[in-house]
N, C-alpha and C positions, 0 to 999 in steps of 0.2 A: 504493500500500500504506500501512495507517496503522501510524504510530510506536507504537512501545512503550509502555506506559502506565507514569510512574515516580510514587514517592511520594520526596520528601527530609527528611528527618526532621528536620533542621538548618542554622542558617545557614549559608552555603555565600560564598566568593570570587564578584563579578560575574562572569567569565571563565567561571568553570565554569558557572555558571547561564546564561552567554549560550549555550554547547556543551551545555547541558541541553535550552534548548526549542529548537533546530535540531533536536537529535537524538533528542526523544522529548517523548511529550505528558505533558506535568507542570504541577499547578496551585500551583507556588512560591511560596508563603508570607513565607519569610525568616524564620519563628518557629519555632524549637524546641518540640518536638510531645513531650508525657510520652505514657505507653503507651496510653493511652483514645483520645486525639486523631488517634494513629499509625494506630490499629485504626481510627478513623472514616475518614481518608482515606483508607486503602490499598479499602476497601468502599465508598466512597460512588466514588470514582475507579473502581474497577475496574482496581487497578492490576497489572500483570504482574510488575515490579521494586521494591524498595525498598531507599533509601541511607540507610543509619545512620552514629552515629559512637558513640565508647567512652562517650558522655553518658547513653547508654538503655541499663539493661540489660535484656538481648535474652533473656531469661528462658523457662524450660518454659510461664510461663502466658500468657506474649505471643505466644510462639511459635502454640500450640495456640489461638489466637483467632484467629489469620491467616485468612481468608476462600479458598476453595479453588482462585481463580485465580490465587493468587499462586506466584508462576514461582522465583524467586531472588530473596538477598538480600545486599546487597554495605555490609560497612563500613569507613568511610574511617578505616584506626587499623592498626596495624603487629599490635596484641596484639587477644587475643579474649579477654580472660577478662570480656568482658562478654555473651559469648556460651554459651548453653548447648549446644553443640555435639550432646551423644548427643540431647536434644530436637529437632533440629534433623536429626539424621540419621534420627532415627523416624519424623519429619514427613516426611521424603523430602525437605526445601529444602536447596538447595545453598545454600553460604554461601562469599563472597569475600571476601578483606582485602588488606592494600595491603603486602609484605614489602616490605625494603628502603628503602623509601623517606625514611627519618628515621634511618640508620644513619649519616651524615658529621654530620649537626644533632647528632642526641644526642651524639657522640662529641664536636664542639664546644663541647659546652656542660658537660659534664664535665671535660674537658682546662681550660676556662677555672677553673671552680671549682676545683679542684686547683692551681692558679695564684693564685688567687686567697686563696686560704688560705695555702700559701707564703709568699706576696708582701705578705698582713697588704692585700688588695686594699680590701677595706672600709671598714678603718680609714681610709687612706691616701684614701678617697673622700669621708668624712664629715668631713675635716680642709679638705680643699678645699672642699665646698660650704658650709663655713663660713665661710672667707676666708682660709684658712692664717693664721690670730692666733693658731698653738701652734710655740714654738719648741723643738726639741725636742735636744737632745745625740748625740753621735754613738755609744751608744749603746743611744738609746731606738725605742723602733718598729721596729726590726731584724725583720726576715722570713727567711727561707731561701732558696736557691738550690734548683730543680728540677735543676736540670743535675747529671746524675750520680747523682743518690738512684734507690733504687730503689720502686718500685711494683710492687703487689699488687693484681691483676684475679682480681676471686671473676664467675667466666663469662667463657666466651673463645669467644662466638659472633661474631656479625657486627659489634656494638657494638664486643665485649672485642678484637678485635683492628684494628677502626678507632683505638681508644685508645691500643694497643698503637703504632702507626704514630707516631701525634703523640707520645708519649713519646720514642721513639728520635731523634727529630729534636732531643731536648733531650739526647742522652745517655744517660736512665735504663736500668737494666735491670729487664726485664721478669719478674716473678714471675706466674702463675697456676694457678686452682683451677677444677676444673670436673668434672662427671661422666663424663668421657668426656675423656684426653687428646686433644689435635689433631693433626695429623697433621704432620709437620716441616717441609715447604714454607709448612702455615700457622703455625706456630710463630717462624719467621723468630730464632732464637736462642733465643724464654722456656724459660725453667726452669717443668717442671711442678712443683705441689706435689696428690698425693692428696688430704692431710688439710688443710682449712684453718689448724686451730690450728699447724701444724708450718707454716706458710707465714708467717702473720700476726709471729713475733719478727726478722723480716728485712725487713720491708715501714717503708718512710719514708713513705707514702700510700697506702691501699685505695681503691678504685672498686669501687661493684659492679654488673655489669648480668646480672641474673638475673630470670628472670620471675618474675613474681605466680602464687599457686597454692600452693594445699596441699604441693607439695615442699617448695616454699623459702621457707613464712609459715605455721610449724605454725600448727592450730586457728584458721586463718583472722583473724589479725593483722595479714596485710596484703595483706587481701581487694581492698584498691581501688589497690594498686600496680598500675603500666602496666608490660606487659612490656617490659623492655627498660631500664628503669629506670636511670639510672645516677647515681651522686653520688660524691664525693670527699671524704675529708678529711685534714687536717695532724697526724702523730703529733707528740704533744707530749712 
């Protein structure tokens, strides 16, 4: 029986490309394909599948030049808002993404920030790679303690309560905002707040991990945020 025919739109790890062409006929590239080049090989291949990532957007006009053998199409990226979804459901293609997968990463890399801001981490890095020649007084460059402050999570999805997790290992207490309280086994102690502004004069650090989209980036200001988003910073 022959394999599958795939298209990959993007550079991709050797590993996955070696479990690429085992498991399906594909003519990999390694170059990142804009939407002309995409439409070329998905038609000149005669491809069944194609693997995108959040780099193309997957648009009503990209969509609607898909060539008629194309089966489904799968992207490697947690969020979709580079996806035109209703296009996408008129066309009849199913379309995959990858949940979960970057929910402990993101939350790692938030919790650092948030630490890092605290901790004045920056500063205290550029003082080093310079040779420590700044003597400083006991006290100059002072940062804060995490331990104990509290924190303010705006979404308390998958992200917002991976966060949640590494906070309480340091003490804080958990404040959050979200459309939809959670349920109390996932709440694990936070304090909901409805309204943000009523939440934000209690908060020592916000994070927020809210997707991109017209809910939560009026008039399209922050059209090209990745869902799931998250960042920290130090109230001053």
């Amino acid at each position: 029986m022959s394999k599958p025919r795939l298209i990959v739109s993007r550079q991709i790890p050797p590993d996955v490309v070696a479990r690429i062409h085992a498991e399906y006929d594909c003519p990999y590239t390694g170059a990142d394909m804009n939407a002309d080049t995409l439409i070329r090989a998905v038609t000149d291949h005669q491809a069944d599948a194609l693997l995108i990532t959040s780099h193309l957007p997957f648009r009503k006009d990209v969509i609607d030049r898909l060539p008629g053998h194309m089966r489904i199409v799968a992207t490697c990226s947690v969020g979709t808002d580079h996806i035109e979804i209703p296009a996408a459901k008129a066309r009849g293609l199913p379309m995959t993404n990858t949940p979960d997968v970057l929910t402990e990463c993101t939350a790692d890399l938030a919790f650092m920030l948030m630490l890092n801001a605290f901790r004045r981490g920056y500063e205290y890095d550029r003082v080093m790679r310079q040779g420590w020649r700044v003597h400083y007084g006991l006290g100059e460059l002072m940062g804060r303690r995490a331990s104990g402050k509290t924190l303010g999570l705006v979404g308390f999805g998958r992200i917002g309560q991976a966060m949640a997790r590494r906070a309480r290992g340091f003490g804080m207490k958990i404040l959050y905002t979200a459309r939809n309280r959670a349920a109390p086994e996932l709440e694990e102690g936070a304090t909901y707040f409805a309204d943000l502004r009523a939440m934000l004069p209690h908060c020592d650090a916000l994070s927020l991990h809210a997707p991109g989209g017209a809910a939560t980036c009026p008039k399209g200001r922050c059209s090209s945020t990745p869902r799931g988003a998250a960042w920290s910073m130090r109230r001053r």
